[in-house]
C-alpha positions as CSV (number, residue, x, y, z in Angstrom):
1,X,0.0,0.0,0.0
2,X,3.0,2.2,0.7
3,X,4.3,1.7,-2.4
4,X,1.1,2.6,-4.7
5,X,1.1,5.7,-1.9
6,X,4.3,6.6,-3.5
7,X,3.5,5.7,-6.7
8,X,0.5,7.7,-7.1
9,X,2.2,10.5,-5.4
10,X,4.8,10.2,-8.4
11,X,2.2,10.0,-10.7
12,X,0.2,13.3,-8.9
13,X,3.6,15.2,-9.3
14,X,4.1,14.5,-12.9
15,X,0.6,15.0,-13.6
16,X,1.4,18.9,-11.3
17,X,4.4,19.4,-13.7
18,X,2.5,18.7,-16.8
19,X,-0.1,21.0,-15.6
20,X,2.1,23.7,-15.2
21,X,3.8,23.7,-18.9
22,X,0.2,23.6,-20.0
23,X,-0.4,26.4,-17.7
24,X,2.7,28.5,-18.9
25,X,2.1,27.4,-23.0
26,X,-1.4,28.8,-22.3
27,X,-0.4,32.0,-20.6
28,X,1.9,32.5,-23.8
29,X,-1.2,31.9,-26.9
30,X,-2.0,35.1,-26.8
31,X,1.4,36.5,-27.7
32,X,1.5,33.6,-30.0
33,X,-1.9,34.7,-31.6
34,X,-1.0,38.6,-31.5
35,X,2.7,38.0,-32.7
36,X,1.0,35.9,-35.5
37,X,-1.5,39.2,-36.0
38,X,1.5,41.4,-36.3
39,X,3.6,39.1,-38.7
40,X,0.1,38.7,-40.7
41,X,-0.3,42.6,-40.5
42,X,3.1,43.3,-41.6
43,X,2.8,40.9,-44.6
44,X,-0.5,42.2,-45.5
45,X,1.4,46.2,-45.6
46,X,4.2,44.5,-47.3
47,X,1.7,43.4,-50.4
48,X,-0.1,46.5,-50.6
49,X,2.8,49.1,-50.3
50,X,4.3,46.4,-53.5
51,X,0.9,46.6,-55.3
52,X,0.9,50.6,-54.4
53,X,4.3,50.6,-56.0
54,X,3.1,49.0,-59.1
55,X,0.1,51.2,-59.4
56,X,2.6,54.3,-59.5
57,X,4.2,52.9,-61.7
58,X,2.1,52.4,-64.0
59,X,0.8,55.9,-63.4
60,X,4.1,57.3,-63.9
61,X,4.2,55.2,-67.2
62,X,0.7,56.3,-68.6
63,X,1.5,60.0,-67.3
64,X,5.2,59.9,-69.6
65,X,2.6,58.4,-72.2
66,X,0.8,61.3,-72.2
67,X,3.2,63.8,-72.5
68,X,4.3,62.0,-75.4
69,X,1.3,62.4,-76.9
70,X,0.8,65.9,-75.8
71,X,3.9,66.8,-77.6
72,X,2.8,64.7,-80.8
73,X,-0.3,66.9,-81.2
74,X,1.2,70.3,-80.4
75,X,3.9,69.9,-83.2
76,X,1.1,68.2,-85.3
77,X,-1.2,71.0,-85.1
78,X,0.8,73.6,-86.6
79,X,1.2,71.6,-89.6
80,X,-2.1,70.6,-90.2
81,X,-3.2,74.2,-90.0
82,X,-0.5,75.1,-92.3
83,X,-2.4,72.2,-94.4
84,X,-5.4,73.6,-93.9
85,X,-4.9,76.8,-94.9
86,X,-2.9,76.3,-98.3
87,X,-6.2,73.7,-98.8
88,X,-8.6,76.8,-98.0
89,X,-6.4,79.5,-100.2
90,X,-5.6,77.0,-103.4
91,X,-9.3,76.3,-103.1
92,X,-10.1,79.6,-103.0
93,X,-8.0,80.5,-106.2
94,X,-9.8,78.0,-108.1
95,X,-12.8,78.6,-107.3
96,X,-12.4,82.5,-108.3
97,X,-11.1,80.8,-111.3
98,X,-14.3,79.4,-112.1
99,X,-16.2,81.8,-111.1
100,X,-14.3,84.6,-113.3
101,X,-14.7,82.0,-116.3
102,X,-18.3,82.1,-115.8
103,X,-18.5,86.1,-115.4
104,X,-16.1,85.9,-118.8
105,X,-18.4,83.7,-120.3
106,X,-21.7,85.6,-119.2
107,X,-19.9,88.9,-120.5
108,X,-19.2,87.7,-124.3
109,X,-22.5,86.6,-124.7
């Protein structure tokens, strides 16, 4: 009887110890859990400062695009009003063409 005494003492202590690392792993989950909330957090900033990197960039890019483009019209534009005008004045000459044939040829009747 002594001996299962002791025994189960033994077994009672070992059953205290276990307690206690159960005790102290529990006492530490929630640094666990808001550690893992932090690491999660900082990975989550991570992606979106990369994805609000990309997003600039491709701003910058479309912005460059545009200036491009800007400066393609603004040297275009002088041009085609150069165009335009030589089109306006050569059809202007021939139609005063025509139209002083026709005065010439209403006169000699």
């Amino acid at each position: 009887m002594l001996q299962e005494s002791a025994q189960l003492v033994v077994l009672i202590e070992q059953l205290t110890v276990r307690q206690q690392e159960i005790a102290a792993t529990m006492q530490a989950v929630p640094t666990m859990v808001r550690q893992a909330g932090l690491e999660a957090a900082a990975n989550a900033g991570s992606q979106a400062a990369r994805s609000l990197l990309e997003a600039s960039r491709t701003l910058a890019k479309s912005t460059s695009d545009a200036r491009v483009a800007t400066r393609v019209a603004t040297r275009a534009l002088p041009a085609a009003a150069w165009r335009a005008g030589v089109l306006c004045g050569v059809c202007a000459l021939i139609g005063s063409g025509i139209g002083g044939a026709l005065v010439a040829l209403a006169l000699r009747q």
